[in-house]
C-alpha positions as CSV (number, residue, x, y, z in Angstrom):
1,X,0.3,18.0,0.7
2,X,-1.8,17.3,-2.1
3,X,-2.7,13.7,-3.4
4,X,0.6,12.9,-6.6
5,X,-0.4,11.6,-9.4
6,X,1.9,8.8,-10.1
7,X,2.2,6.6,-13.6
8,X,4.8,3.4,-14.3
9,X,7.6,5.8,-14.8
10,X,6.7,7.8,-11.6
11,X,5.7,4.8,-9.1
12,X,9.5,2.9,-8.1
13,X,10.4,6.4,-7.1
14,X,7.6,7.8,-5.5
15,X,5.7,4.6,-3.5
16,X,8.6,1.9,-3.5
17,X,11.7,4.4,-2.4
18,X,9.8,6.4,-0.2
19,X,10.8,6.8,3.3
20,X,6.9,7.1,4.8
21,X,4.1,5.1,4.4
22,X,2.3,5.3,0.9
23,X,-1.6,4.8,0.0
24,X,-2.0,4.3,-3.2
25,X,-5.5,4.6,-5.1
26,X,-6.0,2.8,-7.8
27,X,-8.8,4.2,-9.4
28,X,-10.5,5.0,-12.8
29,X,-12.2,8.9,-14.0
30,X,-15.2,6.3,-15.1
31,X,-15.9,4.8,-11.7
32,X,-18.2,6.6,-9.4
33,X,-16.8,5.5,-6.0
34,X,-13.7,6.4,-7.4
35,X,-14.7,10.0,-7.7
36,X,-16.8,9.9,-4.5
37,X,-13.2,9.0,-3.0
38,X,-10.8,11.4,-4.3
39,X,-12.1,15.0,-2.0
40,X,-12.2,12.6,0.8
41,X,-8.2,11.6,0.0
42,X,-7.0,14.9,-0.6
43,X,-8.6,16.3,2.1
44,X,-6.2,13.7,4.3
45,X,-3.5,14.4,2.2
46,X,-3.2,17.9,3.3
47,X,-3.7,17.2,7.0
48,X,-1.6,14.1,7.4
49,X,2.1,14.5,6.9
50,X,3.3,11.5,8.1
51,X,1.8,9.7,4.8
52,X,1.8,10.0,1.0
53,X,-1.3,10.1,-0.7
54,X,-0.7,8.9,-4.7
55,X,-3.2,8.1,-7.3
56,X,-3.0,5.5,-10.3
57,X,-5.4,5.4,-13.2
58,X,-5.7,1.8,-14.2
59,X,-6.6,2.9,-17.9
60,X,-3.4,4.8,-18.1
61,X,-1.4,2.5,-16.1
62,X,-2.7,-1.0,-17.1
63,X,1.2,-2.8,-16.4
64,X,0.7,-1.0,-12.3
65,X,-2.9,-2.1,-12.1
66,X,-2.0,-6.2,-13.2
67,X,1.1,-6.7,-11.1
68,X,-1.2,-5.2,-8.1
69,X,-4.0,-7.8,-9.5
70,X,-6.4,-4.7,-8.9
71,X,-9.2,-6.5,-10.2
72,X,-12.2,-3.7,-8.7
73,X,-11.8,-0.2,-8.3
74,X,-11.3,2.1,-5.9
75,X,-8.9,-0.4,-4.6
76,X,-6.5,1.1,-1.7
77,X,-3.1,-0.4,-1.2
78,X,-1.3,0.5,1.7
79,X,2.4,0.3,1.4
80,X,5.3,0.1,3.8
81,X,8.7,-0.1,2.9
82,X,8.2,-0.2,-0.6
83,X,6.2,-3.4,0.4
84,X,2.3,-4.0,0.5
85,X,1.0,-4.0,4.3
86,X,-2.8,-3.9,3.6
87,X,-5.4,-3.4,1.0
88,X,-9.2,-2.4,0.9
89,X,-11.5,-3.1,-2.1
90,X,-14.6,-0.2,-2.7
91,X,-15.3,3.0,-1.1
92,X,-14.3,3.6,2.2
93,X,-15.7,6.2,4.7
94,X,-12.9,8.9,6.1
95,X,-12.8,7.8,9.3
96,X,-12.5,3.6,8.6
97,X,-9.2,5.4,5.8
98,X,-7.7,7.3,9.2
99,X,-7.9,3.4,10.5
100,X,-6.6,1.8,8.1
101,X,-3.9,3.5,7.5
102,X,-3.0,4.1,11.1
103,X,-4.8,7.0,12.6
């Protein structure tokens, strides 16, 4: 499954309603860690099932990006329940992203 692009229309239904655990990458097309992330995410999104993979541009999605307080980018929120469980500021290696979120 590949990594949903999600916007302040898309994100109640999508990350809050959804019935599996949700990381959500807040990220910019500016930010060079943020692009260093992305093949790594969609690579897990297509072998992990038991999670949802979305992304959120804070330029397009400024309201998102200041009720998360994402204040540095990449910044990876890990949701459960339609609640936050854990975040990680920066890039983030593949195998510390299968720990985080529960490998």
């Amino acid at each position: 499954m590949a990594v949903i692009e999600v916007n302040e229309k898309t994100f109640e239904e999508e990350v809050r309603k959804s019935d599996r655990p949700v990381l959500v990458d807040f990220n910019a097309g500016w930010c060079g860690p943020c692009r260093m992330l992305k093949p790594v995410l969609a690579q897990l999104a297509d072998e992990r099932s038991d999670v949802k993979f979305v992304s959120v541009d804070i330029d397009e999605n400024d309201e998102l990006a200041e009720d998360f307080g994402i204040s540095s980018i990449p910044c990876l929120v890990l949701m459960k329940n339609g609640e936050e469980a854990d975040r990680h500021v920066g890039f983030i290696p593949r195998d510390a992203i299968i720990d985080f979120i529960g490998g």
